[in-house]
Structures are given as structure tokens and as C-alpha cells.
C-alpha positions in Angstrom: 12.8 36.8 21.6 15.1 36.5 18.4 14.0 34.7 15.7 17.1 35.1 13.5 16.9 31.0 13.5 13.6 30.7 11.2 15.7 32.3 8.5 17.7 29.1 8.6 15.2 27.0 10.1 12.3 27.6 6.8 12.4 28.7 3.1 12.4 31.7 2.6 10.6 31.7 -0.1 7.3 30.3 2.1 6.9 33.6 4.0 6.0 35.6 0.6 2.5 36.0 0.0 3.4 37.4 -3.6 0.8 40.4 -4.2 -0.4 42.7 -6.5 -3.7 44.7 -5.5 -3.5 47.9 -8.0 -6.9 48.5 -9.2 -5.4 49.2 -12.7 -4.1 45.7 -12.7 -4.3 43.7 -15.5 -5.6 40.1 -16.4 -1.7 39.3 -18.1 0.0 40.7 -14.9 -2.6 38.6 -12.9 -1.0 35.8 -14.9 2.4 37.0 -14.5 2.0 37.2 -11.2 1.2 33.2 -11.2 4.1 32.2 -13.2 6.2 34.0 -10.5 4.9 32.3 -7.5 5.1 29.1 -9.5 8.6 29.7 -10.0 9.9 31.1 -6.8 7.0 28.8 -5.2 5.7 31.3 -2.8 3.3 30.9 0.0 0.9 32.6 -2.4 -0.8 35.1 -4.6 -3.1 37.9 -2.9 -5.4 39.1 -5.2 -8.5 40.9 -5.7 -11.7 39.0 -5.4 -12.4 39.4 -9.3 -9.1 37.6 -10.0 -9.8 35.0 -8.1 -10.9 32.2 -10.2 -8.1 33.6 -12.4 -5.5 33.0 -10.1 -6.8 29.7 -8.5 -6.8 28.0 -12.1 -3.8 28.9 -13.0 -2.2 27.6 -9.3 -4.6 24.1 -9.6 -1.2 22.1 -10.4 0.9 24.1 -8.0 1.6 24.1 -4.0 1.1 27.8 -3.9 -1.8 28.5 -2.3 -4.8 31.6 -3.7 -5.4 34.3 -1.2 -8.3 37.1 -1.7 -8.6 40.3 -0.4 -12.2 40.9 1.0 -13.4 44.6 2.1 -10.6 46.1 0.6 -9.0 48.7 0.8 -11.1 50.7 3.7 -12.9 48.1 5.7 -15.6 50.2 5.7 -18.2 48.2 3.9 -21.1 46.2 6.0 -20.0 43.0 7.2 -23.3 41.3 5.1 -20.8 42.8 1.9 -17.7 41.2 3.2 -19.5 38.2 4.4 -20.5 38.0 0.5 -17.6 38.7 -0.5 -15.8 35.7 1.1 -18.3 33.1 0.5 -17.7 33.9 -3.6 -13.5 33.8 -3.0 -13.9 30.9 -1.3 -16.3 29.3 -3.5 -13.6 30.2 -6.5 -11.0 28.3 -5.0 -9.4 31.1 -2.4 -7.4 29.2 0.1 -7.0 32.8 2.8 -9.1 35.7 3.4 -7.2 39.2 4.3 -10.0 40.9 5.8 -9.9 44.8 6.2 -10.8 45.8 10.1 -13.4 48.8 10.4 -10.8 51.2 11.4 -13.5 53.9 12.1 -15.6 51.2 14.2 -12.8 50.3 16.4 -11.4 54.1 16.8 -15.3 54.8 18.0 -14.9 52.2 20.3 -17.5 50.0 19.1 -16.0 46.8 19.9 -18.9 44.4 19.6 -19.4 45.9 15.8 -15.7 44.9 15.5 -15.5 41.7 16.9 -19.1 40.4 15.4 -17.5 42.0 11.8 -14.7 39.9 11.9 -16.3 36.5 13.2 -19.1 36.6 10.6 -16.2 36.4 8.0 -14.1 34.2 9.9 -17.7 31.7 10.2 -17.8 32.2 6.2 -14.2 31.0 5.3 -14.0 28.7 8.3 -16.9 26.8 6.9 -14.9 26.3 3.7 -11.7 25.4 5.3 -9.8 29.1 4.6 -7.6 31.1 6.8 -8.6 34.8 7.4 -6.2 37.3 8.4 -7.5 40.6 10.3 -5.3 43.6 8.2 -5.4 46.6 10.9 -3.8 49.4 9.3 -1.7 50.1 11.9 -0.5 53.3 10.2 -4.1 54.6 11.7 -4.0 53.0 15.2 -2.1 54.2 18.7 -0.5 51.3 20.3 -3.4 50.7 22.9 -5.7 50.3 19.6 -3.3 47.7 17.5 -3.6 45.7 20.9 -7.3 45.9 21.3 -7.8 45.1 17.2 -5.4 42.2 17.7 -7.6 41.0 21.1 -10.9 41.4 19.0 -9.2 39.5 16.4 -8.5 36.4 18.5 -12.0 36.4 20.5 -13.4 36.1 16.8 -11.5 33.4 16.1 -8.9 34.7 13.5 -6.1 33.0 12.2 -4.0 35.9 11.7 -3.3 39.8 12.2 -2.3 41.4 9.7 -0.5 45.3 9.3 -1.4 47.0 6.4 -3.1 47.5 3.2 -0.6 49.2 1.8 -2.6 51.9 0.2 -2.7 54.3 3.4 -0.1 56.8 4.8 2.7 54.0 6.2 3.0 50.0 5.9 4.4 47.2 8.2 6.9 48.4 11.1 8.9 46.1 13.3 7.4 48.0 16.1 4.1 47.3 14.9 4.9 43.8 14.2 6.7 42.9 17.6 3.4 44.7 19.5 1.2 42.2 17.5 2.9 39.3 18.0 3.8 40.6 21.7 0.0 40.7 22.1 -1.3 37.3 19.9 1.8 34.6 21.5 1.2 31.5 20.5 -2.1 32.1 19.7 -2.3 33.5 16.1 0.3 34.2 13.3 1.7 37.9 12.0 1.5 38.9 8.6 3.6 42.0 7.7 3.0 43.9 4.7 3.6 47.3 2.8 6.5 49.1 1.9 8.5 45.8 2.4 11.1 45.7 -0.5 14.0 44.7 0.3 15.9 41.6 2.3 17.4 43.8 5.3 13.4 44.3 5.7 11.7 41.4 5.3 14.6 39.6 7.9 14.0 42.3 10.4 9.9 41.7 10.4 10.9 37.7 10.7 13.0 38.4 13.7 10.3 40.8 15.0 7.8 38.3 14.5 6.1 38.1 11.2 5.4 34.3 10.3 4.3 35.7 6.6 5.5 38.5 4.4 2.9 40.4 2.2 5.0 42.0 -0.8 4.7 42.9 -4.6 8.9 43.0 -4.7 9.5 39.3 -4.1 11.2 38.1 -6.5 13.7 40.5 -6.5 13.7 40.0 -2.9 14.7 36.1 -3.5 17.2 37.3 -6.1 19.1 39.2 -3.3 18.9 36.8 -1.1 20.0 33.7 -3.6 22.8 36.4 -4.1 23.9 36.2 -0.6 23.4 32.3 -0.2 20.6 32.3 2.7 17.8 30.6 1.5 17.5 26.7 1.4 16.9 24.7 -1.5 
């Protein structure tokens, strides 16, 4: 189904979780980061967990909302770690969770690690009143395992599914994203993210799907789009 009417329908600028998840990034481009979201009023910020009380100061007075990264970038940690890990976002003010899914768990086939992995963080933020998105790194998975990682992610109780990391061979594909939200309906949101820079992009995961955009190149993303007269005021 198209969806070329949510790019009328909503701001555009709600879709952007506005990230930046370098490990070499600073405290003032943490702060930067905040003033842009403030002023393009994004969705949110996605951070690393150490910048979260940072970030979720400095967005106290604003609508945009503080998302944390938790297991990141490999998934690979125990979920006790990433249980931990989202208690202390949460506790600093985080608002969503991006989870990392155990690739190597899932590619084993060792579906009750995967599914228990993810509802032990989804019990965590849940308990808190936070989101979690499941990030599969879909540039790792064959189609038959993006749909068995999005299935896990529902029977845990997700709230999204989510495609990248963006630190791994590929990012978000409108293939990938119309196979997840093929798979999900109704039942959970898409979040598409890496290697998403431009508008022609971030349109064409919308119409495939995606319900939120994960991208460091936002605001020039808004600039193009203010250029061409299609977002709402």
C-alpha cells in the first residue's frame, strides 16, 4: 500500500529521530545535537547511554523526546548487560530504547535466547513507561531471518523494529523496510535508519513503510525539503 499521503498527512519533521552515535563524539556536539532537534523539533535525539542525562536535561523544556541506544553496536552482550543498561537510560530520563538483536543468536537459530533477550529489556523500559525498538541489522539477515527477528520481536512485546545500526556493511533498504512492515501490520511501528541522507530517501522508506526515520543528516534533510515546500508548519 502507498503511503505517499503521511507525507502530507504528518510533519515531517516528527519522523526524524536526530542521531549521532560516533564513539569519538563529543559533549558540545551532544549539545549541538540538542539545539538542532530543538529547532527543527524532531521526534528525538538517539544517543549513547553515557549522554543520556546530557541530552535529557537539555530537552526538559522541549517536546523532543531522549532516546538511548542499549547493546550497541553488536548486540552481542548478555541480556543481564542490556537489561542494566536500560534500567540506567531510563532512570536518566530516556523516553525509547533501540535495542541491538543478537544477530549471531538468531542466525544459530536460538530463538528462545532471542525472544527472552528482547522481552527482558522490553519488561525493563516497559516498567518505566519507554518504547523499545528491536534494531536487526538487516544488512546480516536473508529475508526468511528479518521475518523471524521481526516475529520474535512482536511475541516479546516490542514496540518497534528497527533496520540498522549503521555501523555494519549496509543500512535501511526499502526492501528491508516494506518486508518488516509486510510482516509486523498493524501490530508494531518501522524505524529505518543508516545511510539515509537525503529527501528522495527518507520519502521512499515512508512510502515503504517506515513510521520513523533514524538519521544524523536531518537538518539538511528539512532544509531540502523547506526548499521544495512539503512539510507543514
Amino acid at each position: 500500500m502507498s503511503r505517499n499521503y503521511r507525507m502530507n498527512e504528518f510533519k515531517l519533521n516528527k519522523f526524524f529521530d536526530h542521531t549521532l552515535l560516533k564513539p569519538e563524539a563529543t559533549p558540545e556536539q551532544i549539545d549541538t545535537l540538542c539545539k538542532e532537534a530543538i529547532a527543527s523539533d524532531f521526534y528525538s535525539v538517539c544517543v549513547n547511554s553515557c549522554y543520556v542525562p546530557r541530552v535529557s536535561k537539555a530537552l526538559n523544556e522541549s517536546d523532543v523526546k531522549t532516546c538511548a541506544v542499549v547493546g550497541f553496536p553488536l548486540g552481542a552482550c548478555s541480556t543481564d548487560t542490556k537489561v542494566f543498561e536500560t534500567r540506567y537510560v531510563c532512570n536518566e530520563g530516556a523516553d525509547e530504547v533501540d535495542m541491538v538483536l543478537n544477530v549471531g543468536m538468531l542466525k544459530g537459530k536460538d530463538y528462545n535466547f532471542v525472544r527472552n533477550d528482547i522481552s527482558k529489556v522490553v519488561e525493563a523500559a516497559h516498567d518505566m513507561n519507554a518504547k523499545v525498538k528491536v534494531i536487526l541489522e538487516t544488512c546480516l539477515l536473508s529475508d526468511t531471518e528479518i521475518v523471524r527477528a521481526c516475529e520474535l520481536s512482536m511475541e516479546a512485546g516490542a514496540d518497534f523494529v528497527k533496520t540498522s545500526t549503521g555501523f555494519n556493511t549496509s543500512g535501511a533498504t526499502v526492501k528491508d523496510v516494506m518486508l518488516m512492515k509486510k510482516t509486523v501490520g498493524s501490530s508494531m511501528k518501522v524505524k529505518a535508519s543508516g545511510g539515509i541522507r537525503d529527501l528522495k530517501t527518507v520519502k521512499a522508506m515512508i512510502e515503504a513503510g517506515a513510521d520513523r526515520i533514524g538519521a544524523s543528516a536531518g537538518v539538511k534533510i528539512m532544509e531540502e525539503a523547506k526548499s521544495k515546500d512539503i512539510t507543514r508548519e
